[in-house]
Structures are given as C-alpha cells and as structure tokens.
C-alpha positions as CSV (number, residue, x, y, z in Angstrom):
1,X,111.7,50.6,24.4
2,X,109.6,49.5,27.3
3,X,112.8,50.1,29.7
4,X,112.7,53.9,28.6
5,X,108.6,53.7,29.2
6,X,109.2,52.4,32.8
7,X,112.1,55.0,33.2
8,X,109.5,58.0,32.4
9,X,106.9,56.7,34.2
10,X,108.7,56.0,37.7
11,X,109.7,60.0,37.1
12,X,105.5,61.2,37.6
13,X,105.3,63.1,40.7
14,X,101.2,62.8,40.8
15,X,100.5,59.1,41.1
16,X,97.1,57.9,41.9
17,X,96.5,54.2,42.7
18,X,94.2,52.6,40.2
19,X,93.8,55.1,37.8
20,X,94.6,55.3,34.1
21,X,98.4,56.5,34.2
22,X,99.8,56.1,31.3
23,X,98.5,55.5,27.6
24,X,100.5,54.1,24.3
25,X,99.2,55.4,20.8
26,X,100.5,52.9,18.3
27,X,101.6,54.8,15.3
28,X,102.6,54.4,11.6
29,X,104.2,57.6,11.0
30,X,105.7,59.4,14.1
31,X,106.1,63.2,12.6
32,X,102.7,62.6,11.1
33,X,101.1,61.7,14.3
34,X,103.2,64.3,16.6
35,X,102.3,66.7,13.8
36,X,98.4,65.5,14.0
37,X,98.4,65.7,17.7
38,X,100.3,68.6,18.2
39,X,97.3,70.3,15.9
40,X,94.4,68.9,16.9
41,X,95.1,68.6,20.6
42,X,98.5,71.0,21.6
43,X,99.6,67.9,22.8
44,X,103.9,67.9,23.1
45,X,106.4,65.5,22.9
46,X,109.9,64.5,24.1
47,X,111.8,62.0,21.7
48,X,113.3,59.3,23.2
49,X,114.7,57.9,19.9
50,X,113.3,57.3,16.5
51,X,110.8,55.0,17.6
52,X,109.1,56.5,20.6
53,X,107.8,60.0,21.7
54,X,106.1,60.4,25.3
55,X,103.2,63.0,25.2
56,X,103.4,65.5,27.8
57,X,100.7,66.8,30.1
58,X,100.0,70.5,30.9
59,X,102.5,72.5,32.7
60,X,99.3,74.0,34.8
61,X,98.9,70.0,35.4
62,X,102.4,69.0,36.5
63,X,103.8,68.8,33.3
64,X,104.2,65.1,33.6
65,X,104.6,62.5,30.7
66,X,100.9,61.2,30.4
67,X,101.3,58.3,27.5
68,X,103.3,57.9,24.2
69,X,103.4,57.5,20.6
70,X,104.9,54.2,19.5
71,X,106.0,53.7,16.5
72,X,105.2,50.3,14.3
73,X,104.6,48.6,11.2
74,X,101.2,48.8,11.4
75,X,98.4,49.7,14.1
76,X,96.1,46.9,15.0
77,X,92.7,47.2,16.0
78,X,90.8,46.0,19.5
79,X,92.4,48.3,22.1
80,X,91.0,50.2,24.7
81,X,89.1,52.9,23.5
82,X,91.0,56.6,25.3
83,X,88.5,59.2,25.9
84,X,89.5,62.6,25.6
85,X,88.0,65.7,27.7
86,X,86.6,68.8,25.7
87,X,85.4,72.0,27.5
88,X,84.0,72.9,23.6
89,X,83.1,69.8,21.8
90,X,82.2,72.0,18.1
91,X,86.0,73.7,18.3
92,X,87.6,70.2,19.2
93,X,85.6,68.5,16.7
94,X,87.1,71.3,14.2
95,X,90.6,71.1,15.5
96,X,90.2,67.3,14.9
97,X,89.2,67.6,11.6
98,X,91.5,70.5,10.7
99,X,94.8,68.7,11.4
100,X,93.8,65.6,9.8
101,X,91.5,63.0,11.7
102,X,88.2,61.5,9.7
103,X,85.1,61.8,11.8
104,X,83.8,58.0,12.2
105,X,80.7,58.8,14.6
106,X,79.2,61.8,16.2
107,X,79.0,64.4,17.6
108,X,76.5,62.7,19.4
109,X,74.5,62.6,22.8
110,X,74.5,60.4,25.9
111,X,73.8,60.1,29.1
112,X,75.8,62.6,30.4
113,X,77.0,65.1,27.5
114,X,77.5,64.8,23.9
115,X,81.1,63.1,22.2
116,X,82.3,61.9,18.5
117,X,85.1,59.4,17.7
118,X,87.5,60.0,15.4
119,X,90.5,58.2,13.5
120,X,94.0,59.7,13.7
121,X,96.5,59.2,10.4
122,X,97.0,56.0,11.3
123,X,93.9,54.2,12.1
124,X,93.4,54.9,16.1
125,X,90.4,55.4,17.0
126,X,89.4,57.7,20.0
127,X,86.8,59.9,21.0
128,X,86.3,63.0,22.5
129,X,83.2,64.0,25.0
130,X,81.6,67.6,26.7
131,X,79.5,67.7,29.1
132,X,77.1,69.6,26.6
C-alpha cells in the first residue's frame, strides 16, 4: 500500500516545501467513510484497491490527490489532529452532522474565528474552523 501512496504523491504538480502534503484517514469501513465524506465534505475518491482510496482535491485547485482513506482493523487514537477550512462554519457543521459525524466540541470561539470537532464513523477526530 505505501508504494501506491508514494506513486500518487510523486504525480502532485503543486508541491510546496514544508507544508502539509498529504494526509491518511485511518478507516474501519471504506464505503462508509467515502460515503461520510463524500456527504459532509464533497470530498472524491479514486480506488486504488480494496483497501485504499486517495481523496481528491478541487479541480479549481489542481485537482490533485490531497490524502487518503486507509482502510484497517481498527482506528487508533493520538494522531495529528487535520483542520478543515469552512467559509460557513453553521452549514458545515450541518453537513457534518447530516451525513453522519457526532459533534464532540464546539462550535466554539478562538483567537482567530470560531471551529467544532467532530468524529467521523470510525472514531477520527477532526475539526473544522471559520474565520467567523
């Protein structure tokens, strides 16, 4: 699997040295969390087998594989927390909830804008900010 990941990302066309390229969602269900993310997020994927599915950027974006569902016997917790960008933190925080993902703090504010965090179908926990 990790030969496939290297494959995909040697393909981006938009590198930037030391920044975030490239995140791995550990999964338990892969049509539950394509299905999730698709929902909550449009997010897209390209299989690359059973076990993996890369999530694709937007095409206004380059269109370029940004990170990946892997699929496991069980997620584990302690990873890097991903922070997702919302230009409408109320309708993401209903998308979120709408395709599946339990609320687990927020919405609330910070220096800088408001976010939650939330818990896909299989545990992950993320969170998503606005700048208001």
């Amino acid at each position: 699997m990790a030969s496939t990941t290297m494959v995909r990302m040697d393909s981006h066309t938009h590198r930037i040295p030391h920044s975030i390229d490239y995140i791995e969602i550990t999964v338990t269900d892969m049509q539950a969390a394509q299905d999730f993310y698709g929902r909550a997020f449009g997010w897209e994927f390209t299989a690359y087998g059973d076990g993996y599915a890369g999530i694709r950027t937007a095409a206004e974006r380059g269109g370029d594989e940004a990170g990946g569902l892997a699929l496991a016997p069980e997620v584990t917790g302690g990873g890097p927390l991903v922070l997702l960008y919302s230009d409408d933190l109320e309708a993401t925080l209903a998308a979120v909830t709408a395709a599946g993902g339990l609320i687990v703090n927020g919405p609330y504010e910070f220096p800088g804008g408001r976010r939650f965090h939330f818990t896909d179908p299989a545990g992950n926990e993320l969170g998503v900010w606005a700048l208001q």
